[in-house]
C-alpha positions as CSV (number, residue, x, y, z in Angstrom):
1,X,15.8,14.4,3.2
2,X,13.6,11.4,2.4
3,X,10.3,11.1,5.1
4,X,7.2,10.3,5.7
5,X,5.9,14.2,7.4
6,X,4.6,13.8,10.9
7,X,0.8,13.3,11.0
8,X,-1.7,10.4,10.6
9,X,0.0,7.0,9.8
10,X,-1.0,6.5,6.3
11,X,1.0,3.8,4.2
12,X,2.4,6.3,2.0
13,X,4.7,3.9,0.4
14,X,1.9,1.7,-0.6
15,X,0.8,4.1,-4.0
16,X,-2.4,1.6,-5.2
17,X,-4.3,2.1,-1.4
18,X,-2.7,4.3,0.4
19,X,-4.3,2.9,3.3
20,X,-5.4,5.1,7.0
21,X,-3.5,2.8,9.2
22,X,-5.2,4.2,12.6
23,X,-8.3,4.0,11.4
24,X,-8.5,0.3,9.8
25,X,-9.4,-2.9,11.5
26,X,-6.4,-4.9,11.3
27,X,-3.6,-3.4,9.0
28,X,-0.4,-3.3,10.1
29,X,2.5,-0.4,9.1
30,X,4.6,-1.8,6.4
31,X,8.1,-0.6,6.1
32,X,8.8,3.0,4.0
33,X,10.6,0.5,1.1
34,X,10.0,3.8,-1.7
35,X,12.3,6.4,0.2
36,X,15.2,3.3,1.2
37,X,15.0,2.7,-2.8
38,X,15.9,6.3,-3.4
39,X,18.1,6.4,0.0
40,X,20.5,3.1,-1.8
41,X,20.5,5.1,-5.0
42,X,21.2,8.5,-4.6
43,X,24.3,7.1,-1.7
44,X,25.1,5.5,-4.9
45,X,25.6,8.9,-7.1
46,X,27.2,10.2,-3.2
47,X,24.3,12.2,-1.9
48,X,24.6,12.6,1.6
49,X,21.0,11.4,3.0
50,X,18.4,11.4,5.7
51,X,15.5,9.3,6.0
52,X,12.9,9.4,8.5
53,X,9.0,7.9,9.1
54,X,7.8,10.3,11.5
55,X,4.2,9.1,12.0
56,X,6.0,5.8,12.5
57,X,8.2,7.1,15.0
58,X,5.3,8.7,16.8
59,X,6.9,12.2,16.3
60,X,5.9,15.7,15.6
61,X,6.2,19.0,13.4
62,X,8.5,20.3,16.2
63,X,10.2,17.0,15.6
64,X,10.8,17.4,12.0
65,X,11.6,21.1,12.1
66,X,14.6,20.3,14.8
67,X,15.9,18.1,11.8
68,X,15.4,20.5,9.1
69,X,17.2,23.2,10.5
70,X,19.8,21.1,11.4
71,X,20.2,19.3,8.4
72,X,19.8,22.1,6.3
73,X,18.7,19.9,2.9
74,X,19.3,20.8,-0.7
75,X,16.2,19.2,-1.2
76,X,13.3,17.1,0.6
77,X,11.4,13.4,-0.9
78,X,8.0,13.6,0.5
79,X,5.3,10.3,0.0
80,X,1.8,12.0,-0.1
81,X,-1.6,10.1,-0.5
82,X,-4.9,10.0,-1.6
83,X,-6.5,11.3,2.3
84,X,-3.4,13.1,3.3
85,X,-2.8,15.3,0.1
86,X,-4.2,18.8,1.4
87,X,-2.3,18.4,5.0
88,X,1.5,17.6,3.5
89,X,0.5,20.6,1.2
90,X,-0.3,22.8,4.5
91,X,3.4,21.4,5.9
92,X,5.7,22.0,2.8
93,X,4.4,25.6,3.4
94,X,5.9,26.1,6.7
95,X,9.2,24.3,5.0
96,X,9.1,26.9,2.0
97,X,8.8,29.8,5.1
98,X,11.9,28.6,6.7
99,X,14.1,28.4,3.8
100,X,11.7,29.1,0.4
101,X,15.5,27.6,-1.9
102,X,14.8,24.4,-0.5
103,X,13.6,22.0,-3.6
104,X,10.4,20.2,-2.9
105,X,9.8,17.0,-4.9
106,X,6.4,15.0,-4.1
107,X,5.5,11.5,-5.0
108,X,1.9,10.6,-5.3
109,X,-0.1,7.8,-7.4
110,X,-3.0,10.8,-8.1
111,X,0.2,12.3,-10.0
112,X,0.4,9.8,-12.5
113,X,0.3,11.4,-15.5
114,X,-2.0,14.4,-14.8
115,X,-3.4,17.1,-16.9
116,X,-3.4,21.1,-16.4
117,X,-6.9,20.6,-15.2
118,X,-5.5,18.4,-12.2
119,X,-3.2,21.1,-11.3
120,X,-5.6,23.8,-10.8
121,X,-7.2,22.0,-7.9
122,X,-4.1,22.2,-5.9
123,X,-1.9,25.0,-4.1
124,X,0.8,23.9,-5.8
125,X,2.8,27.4,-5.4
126,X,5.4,25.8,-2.8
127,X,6.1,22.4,-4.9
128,X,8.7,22.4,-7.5
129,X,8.4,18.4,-8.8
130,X,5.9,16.2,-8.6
131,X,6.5,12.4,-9.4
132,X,3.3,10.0,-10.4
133,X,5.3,7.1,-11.4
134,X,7.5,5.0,-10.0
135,X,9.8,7.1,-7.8
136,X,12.4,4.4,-7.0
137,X,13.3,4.7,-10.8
138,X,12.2,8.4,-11.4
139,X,13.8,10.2,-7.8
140,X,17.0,9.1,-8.3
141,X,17.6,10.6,-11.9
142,X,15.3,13.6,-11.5
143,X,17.5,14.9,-8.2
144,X,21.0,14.1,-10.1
145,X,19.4,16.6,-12.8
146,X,18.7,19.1,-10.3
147,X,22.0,18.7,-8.4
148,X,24.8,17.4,-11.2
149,X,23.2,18.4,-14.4
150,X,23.9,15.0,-15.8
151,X,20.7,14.9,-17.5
152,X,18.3,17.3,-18.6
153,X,14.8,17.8,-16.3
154,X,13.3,17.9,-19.7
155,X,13.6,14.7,-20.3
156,X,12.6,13.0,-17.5
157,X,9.3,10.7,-17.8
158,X,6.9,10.6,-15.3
159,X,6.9,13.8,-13.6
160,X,6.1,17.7,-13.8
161,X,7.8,20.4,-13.2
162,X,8.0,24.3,-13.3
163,X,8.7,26.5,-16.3
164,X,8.9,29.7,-15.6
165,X,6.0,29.2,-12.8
166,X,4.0,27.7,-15.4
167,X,3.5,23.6,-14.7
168,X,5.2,21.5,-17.4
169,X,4.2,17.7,-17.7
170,X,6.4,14.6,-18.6
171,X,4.0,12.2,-19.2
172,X,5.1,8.2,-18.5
173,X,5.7,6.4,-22.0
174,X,7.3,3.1,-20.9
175,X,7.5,1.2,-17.3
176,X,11.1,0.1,-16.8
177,X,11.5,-3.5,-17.2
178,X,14.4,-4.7,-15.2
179,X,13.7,-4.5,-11.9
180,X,17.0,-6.1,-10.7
181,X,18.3,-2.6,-11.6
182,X,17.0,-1.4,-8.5
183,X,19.9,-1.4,-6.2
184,X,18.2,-3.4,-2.3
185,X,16.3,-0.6,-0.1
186,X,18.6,0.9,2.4
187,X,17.5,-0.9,5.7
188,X,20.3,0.8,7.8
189,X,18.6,4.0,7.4
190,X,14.9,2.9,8.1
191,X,14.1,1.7,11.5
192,X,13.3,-1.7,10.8
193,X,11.4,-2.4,14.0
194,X,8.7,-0.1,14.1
195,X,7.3,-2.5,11.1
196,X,5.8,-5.4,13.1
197,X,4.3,-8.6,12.1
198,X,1.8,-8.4,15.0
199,X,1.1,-12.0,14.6
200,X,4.6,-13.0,15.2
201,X,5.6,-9.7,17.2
202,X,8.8,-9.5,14.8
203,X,9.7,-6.9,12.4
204,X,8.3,-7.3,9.2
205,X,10.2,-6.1,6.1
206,X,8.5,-5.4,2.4
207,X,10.3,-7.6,-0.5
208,X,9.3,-6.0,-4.0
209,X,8.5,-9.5,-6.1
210,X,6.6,-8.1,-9.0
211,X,5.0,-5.0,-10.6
212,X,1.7,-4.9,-12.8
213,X,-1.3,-6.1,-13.2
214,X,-3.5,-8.0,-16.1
215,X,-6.8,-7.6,-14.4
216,X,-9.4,-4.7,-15.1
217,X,-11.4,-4.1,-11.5
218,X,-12.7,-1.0,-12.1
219,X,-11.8,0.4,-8.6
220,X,-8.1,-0.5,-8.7
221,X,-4.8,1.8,-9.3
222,X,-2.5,-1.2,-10.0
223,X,-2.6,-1.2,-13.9
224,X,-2.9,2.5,-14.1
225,X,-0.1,3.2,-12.1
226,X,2.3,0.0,-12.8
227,X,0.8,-1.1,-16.2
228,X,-1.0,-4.9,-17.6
229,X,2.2,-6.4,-17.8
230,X,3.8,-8.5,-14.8
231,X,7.1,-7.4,-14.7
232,X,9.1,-10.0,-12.4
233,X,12.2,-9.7,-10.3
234,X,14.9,-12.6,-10.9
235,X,14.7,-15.2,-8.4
236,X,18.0,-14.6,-7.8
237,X,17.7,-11.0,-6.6
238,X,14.6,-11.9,-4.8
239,X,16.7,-14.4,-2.5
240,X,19.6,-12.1,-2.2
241,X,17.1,-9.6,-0.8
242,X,15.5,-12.1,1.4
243,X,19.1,-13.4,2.6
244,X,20.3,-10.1,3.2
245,X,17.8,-9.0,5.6
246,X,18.2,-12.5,7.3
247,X,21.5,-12.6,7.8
248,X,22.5,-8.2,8.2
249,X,19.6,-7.0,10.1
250,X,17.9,-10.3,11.6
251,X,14.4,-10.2,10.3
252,X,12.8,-13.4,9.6
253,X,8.9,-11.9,8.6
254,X,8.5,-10.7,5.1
255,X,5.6,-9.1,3.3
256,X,6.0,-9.8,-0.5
257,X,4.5,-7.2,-2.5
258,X,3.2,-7.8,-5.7
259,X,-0.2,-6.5,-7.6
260,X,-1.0,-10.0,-7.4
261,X,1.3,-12.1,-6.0
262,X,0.0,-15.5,-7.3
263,X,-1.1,-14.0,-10.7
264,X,2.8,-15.8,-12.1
265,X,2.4,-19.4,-10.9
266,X,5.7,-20.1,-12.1
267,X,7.1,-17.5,-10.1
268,X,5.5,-18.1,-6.9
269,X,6.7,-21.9,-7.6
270,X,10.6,-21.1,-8.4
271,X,10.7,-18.5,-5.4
272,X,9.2,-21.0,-3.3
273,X,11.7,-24.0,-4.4
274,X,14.8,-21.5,-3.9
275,X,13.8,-21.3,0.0
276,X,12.6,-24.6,0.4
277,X,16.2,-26.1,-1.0
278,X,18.4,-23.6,1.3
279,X,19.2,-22.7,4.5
280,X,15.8,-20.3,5.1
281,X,13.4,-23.3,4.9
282,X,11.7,-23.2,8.2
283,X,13.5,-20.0,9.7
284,X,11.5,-17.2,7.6
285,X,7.4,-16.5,7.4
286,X,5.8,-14.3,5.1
287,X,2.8,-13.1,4.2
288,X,1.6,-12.4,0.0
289,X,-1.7,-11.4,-1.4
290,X,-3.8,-13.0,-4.3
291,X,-6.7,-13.5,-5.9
292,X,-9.8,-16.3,-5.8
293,X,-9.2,-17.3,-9.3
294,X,-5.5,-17.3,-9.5
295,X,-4.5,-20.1,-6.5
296,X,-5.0,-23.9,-6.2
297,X,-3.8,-26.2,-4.1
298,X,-0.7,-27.8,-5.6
299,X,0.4,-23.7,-5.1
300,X,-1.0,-23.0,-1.8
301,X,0.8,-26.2,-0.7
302,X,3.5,-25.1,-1.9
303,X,3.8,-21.7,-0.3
304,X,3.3,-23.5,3.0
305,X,6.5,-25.4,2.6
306,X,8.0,-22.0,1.8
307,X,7.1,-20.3,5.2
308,X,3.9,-18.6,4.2
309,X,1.6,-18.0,6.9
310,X,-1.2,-15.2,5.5
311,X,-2.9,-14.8,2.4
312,X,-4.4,-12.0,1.6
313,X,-7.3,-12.3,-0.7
314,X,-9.6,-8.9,-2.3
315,X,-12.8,-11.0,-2.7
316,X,-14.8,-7.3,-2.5
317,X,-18.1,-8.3,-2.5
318,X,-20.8,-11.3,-1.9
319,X,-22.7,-10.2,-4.5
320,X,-22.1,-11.9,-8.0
321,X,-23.6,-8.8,-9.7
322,X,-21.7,-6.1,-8.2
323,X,-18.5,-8.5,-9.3
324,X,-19.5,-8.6,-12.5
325,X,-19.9,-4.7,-12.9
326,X,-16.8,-4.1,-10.7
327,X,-14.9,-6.2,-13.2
328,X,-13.2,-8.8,-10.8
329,X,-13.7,-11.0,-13.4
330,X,-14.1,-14.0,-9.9
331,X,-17.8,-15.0,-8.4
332,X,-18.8,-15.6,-4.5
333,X,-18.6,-20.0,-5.6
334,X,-14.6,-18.5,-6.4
335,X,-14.1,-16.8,-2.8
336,X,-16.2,-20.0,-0.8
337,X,-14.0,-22.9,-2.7
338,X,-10.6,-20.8,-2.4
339,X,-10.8,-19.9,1.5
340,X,-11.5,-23.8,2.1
341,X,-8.5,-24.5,0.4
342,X,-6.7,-22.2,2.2
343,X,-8.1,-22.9,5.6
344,X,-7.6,-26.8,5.0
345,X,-4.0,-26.4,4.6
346,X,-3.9,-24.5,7.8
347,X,-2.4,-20.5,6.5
348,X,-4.4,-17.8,8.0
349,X,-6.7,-15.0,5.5
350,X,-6.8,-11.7,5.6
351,X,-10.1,-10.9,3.9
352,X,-10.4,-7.4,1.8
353,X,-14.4,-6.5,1.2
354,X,-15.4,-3.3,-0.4
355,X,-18.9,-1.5,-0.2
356,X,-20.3,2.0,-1.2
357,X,-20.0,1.2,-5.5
358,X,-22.7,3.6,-7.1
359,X,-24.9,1.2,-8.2
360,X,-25.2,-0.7,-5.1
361,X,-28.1,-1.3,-2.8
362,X,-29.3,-2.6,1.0
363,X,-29.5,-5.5,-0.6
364,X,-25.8,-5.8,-2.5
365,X,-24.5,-5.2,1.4
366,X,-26.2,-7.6,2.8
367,X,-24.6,-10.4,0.5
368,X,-21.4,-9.2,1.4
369,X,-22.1,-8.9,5.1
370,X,-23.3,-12.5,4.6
371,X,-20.4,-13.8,2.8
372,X,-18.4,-12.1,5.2
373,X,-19.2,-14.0,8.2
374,X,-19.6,-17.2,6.0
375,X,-15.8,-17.3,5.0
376,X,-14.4,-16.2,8.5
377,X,-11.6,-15.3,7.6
378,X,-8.9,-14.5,10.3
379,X,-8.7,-10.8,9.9
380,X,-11.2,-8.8,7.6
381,X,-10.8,-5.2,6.2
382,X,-14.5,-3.6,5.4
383,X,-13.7,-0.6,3.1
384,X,-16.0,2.2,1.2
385,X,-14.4,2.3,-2.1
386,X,-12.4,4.9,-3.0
387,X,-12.6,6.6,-6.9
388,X,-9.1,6.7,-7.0
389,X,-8.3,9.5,-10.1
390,X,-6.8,7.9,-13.0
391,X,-9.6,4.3,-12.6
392,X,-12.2,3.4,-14.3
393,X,-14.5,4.1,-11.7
394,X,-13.1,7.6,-11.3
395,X,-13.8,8.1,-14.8
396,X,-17.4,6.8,-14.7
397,X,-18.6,9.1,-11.8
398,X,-16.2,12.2,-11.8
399,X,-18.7,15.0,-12.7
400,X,-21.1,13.9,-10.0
401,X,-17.9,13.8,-7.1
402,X,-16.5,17.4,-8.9
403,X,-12.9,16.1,-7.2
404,X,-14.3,16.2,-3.8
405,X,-12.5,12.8,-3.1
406,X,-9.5,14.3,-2.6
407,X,-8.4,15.1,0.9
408,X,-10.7,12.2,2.0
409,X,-9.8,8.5,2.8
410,X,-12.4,5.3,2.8
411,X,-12.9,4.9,6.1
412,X,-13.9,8.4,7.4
413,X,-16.0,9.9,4.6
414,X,-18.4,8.4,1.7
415,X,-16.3,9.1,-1.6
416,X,-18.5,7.8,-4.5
417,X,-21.4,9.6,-5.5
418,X,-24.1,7.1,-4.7
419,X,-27.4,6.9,-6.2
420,X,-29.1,4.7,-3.5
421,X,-27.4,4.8,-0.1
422,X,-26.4,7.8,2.1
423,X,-23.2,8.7,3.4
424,X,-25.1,7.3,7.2
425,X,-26.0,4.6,5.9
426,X,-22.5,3.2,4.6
427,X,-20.6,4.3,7.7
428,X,-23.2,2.8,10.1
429,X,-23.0,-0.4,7.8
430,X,-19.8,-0.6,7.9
431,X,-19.4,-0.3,12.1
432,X,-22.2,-2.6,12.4
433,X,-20.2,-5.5,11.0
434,X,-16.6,-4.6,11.9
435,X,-17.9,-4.9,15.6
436,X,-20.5,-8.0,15.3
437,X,-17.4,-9.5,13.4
438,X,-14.4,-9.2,16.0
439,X,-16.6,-9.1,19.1
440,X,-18.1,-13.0,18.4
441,X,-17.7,-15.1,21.5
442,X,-16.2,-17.9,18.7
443,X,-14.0,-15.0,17.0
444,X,-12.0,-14.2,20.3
445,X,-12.2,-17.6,21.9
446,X,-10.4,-18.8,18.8
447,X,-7.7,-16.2,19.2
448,X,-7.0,-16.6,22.8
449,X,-6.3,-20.2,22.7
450,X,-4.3,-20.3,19.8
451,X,-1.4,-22.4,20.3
452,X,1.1,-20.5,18.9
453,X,0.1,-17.3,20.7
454,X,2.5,-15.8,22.8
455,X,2.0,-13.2,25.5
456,X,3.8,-10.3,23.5
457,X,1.4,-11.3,20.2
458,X,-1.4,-11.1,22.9
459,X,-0.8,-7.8,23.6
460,X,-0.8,-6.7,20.1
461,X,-3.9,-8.1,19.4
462,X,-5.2,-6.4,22.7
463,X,-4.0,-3.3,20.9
464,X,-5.7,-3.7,17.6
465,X,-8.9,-4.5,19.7
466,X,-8.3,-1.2,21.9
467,X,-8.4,0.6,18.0
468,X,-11.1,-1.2,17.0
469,X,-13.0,-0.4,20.2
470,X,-11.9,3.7,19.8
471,X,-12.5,4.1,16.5
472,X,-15.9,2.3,16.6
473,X,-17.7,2.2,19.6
C-alpha cells in the first residue's frame, strides 16, 4: 500500500515545503507523483499495489482501516512531513496493533541522512525503514530487498533501518543522474481529478523536469535534499510524459516541477520549442516556478508561446538586507524589474514572501509588506519560515529551538527562535496583510471581470476566499 494517511491535506509529495494546504492562502493540491513513481516501478518487478491520497479523497481512519484489512499488505509507503511527523507516527501505531508483521517504510525530507541523535527524538518503535532521499529511486529497490532478496538492505543508500532493534544508517553518497530511468508515474492508480488547476478548473498533473539546485538560501531544503547540481530530464522523456497524459488520461494543465525551473535556460528553451513545433501548441497550460535573477524576456516570451500561464517567483523579502543574510543572492530592484516583465507579457504570478528570520525586525516586515502590495502579484503566499533540519538556517539556531520545530508547520506556530519579535506578533502580521491583500476593492474587482473567467473557476475562487475568510477572520 502506497498513501497519503487520512488527516490534514499536507503536500506530502512535495519533500523541500511540505506545504499545509488548508491552511495557506492560495495553494492548490498537487498530484501524489512520489507514490505513482514507486506504484510504475514495483508493477514493474510484479508487486501487486494500492495507492490511495486519503486527505485528498476527503476520507478517514475508518476509511483506511476498511482497506487495510481488506488488502491485507505485505508492506505500507507512507509520505510524512515536516508538521505532520508526530500524527502519521500516532496512525502507524494503530496499523502495528492490527497486524504488528506488517513492514512500515516512511519517506520524509527530515530523514535525509540523519544521525543517532535524530532518532532519539522520535517513537520510532513501530517503523522498520525510513527513507530521506529520493524514494522514487530508493522504494523501489529497498522493498525488492525486503520481498525478493535480490539485493542486500545493507547496501541500500539513503535510508535506515533496524539491526537487531538498534537503528542502522545508510547515509546518501551520490544522487542518481539519469532521470529518464524513472519509469512515468502511474496515473491510472492516482485519481487524477482531485488535483485541480483552480484557475482553469481542470486537473492539474505534476511533470518532474529537473532535480537540484545551485543556489545557497539559507532557509531552503532543495540542495540538501536533491544536491547543487541540476540534473535534467531528456527533452524527449519530458514530452513523452507530457503527451501521455494528453492523449491517455485527458489532462491539458501541468505543473512542472523543478528546484528552479528557469535556473537551465537552455532547457526551458528546448522544452518550450518541442511544444511549440507539435501538436500541443495551444492545447496544454502550465504553470513553473523561478527566480528574479534567472528570467528575461526573450525566455518569458518564450514560455508564453509554450502555454505557460503562472510563474511562480520566491522573492521572500522587501528587505535588501534580510536578502543578503538569507543568501538569495537577488535584491528588491530584481523582484520590481522581473514582475514588470512578467506582467507586460500578460502570465499571471504567484508571489512566495517569507517573514519570522531571527534577525528580523518591525521594520524588515514592513518592507516586505510594502513590496508586497507594490508588485501585486496575482496570488501571494505570506509564510513564517520554517528551520527545516538539515539547512543552514537549522544549523545556525538549533540549540535555541532544542527540535521544537518538529510537529509544527509555518503557518500555525512561530518556528525560529527569534530575538526581536514574538510568536503574536508574526501571526498577527501575517493575517493583517493576507486579508488587507485579498479583500482590496481593486484585488476582487480585477478577478471578477476577468475575461477568461468562467463560472466553475468562479466558484473555486469563492472557495479559496471562504478559506481565507475561516482561517483568518
Amino acid at each position: 500500500m502506497l498513501i497519503y494517511p487520512p488527516g490534514e491535506v499536507y503536500q506530502r509529495g512535495e519533500d523541500r515545503c511540505q506545504i499545509n494546504v488548508n491552511a495557506s492562502v492560495a495553494n492548490a493540491l498537487r498530484a501524489c507523483n512520489d507514490l505513482g513513481y514507486i506504484a510504475s516501478a514495483l508493477k514493474n518487478k510484479n508487486f501487486s499495489v494500492f495507492l490511495k491520497d486519503y486527505p485528498a479523497e476527503k476520507l478517514k481512519i475508518t476509511d483506511f482501516f476498511n482497506d487495510f484489512k481488506r488488502e491485507k499488505p505485505d508492506a505500507i509507503f507512507i509520505s510524512t512531513t515536516n508538521g505532520s511527523i508526530f500524527y502519521d507516527l500516532d496512525f502507524i501505531k494503530e496499523i502495528k496493533k492490527i497486524n504488528k508483521e506488517t513492514v512500515i517504510i516512511l519517506k520524509g525530507a527530515i530523514f535525509y541522512n540523519i544521525s543517532q541523535e535524530f532518532i532519539n527524538n522520535f517513537d520510532f518503535s513501530n517503523v522498520d525503514f525510513l527513507i530521506g532521499a529520493e524514494s522514487e529511486f530508493i522504494a523501489p529497490l529497498l522493498i525488492d530487498a525486503i520481498f525478493n532478496k535480490n539485493e542486500e538492505i545493507t547496501s541500500i543508500q539513503g535510508i535506515a533501518y533496524k539491526n537487531n532493534n538498534e537503528w542502522e544508517i545508510n547515509k546518501l553518497e551520490a544522487f542518481p543522474d539519469n532521470l529518464d530511468d524513472l519509469p512515468f508515474p502511474d496515473r491510472s492508480l492516482m485519481k487524477n481529478s482531485l488535483y485541480i488547476n483552480p484557475d482553469t478548473n481542470r486537473p492539474m498533473a505534476t511533470i518532474t523536469i529537473s532535480k537540484g539546485c545551485p543556489f545557497d538560501c539559507i532557509y531552503c531544503l532543495s540542495p540538501v535534499i536533491s544536491g547543487k547540481k541540476i540534473r535534467v530530464r531528456s527533452i524527449n522523456s519530458i514530452f513523452r510524459e507530457i503527451s501521455e497524459c494528453f492523449s491517455k488520461y485527458n489532462i491539458k494543465d501541468f505543473f512542472f516541477k523543478s528546484d528552479t525551473f528557469t535556473a537551465d535556460k537552455n532547457l526551458v528553451t528546448e522544452l518550450c520549442n518541442r511544444i511549440i513545433h507539435s501538436e500541443l501548441k495551444g492545447k496544454v497550460n502550465w504553470v513553473a516556478n523561478s527566480r528574479a535573477n534567472t528570467l528575461d524576456e526573450e525566455t518569458i516570451i518564450k514560455m508564453k508561446e509554450a502555454g505557460c500561464s503562472m510563474i511562480a517567483i520566491g522573492y521572500e523579502s522587501g528587505s535588501d538586507e534580510s536578502l543578503l543574510k538569507m543568501k538569495k543572492n537577488i535584491s528588491v530592484e530584481d523582484s520590481i524589474r522581473i514582475t514588470a516583465l512578467i506582467k507586460k507579457h500578460k502570465i499571471k504570478i504567484f508571489g512566495f514572501f517569507l517573514i519570522g528570520f531571527p534577525w528580523e525586525t518591525e521594520k524588515h516586515l514592513n518592507l516586505t509588506k510594502e513590496l508586497i502590495f507594490k508588485l501585486d502579484t496575482d496570488f501571494i503566499e505570506l509564510s513564517i519560515v520554517t528551520p527545516f533540519f538539515g539547512t543552514e538556517l537549522y544549523s545556525s539556531i538549533k540549540e535555541k529551538i532544542n527540535n521544537k520545530i518538529f510537529g509544527k508547520d509555518s503557518f500555525k506556530y512561530l518556528i525560529s527562535s527569534d530575538n526581536y519579535l514574538s510568536e503574536d506578533y508574526l501571526m498577527n502580521f501575517r493575517k493583517e496583510v493576507v486579508l488587507k491583500y485579498h479583500l482590496r476593492f481593486k484585488y476582487i474587482i480585477k478577478k471578477l471581470f476577468n475575461k477568461n473567467l468562467t463560472f466553475q473557476v468562479f466558484l473555486n475562487y469563492v472557495k479559496y476566499g471562504i478559506r481565507l475568510i475561516k482561517n483568518y477572520l
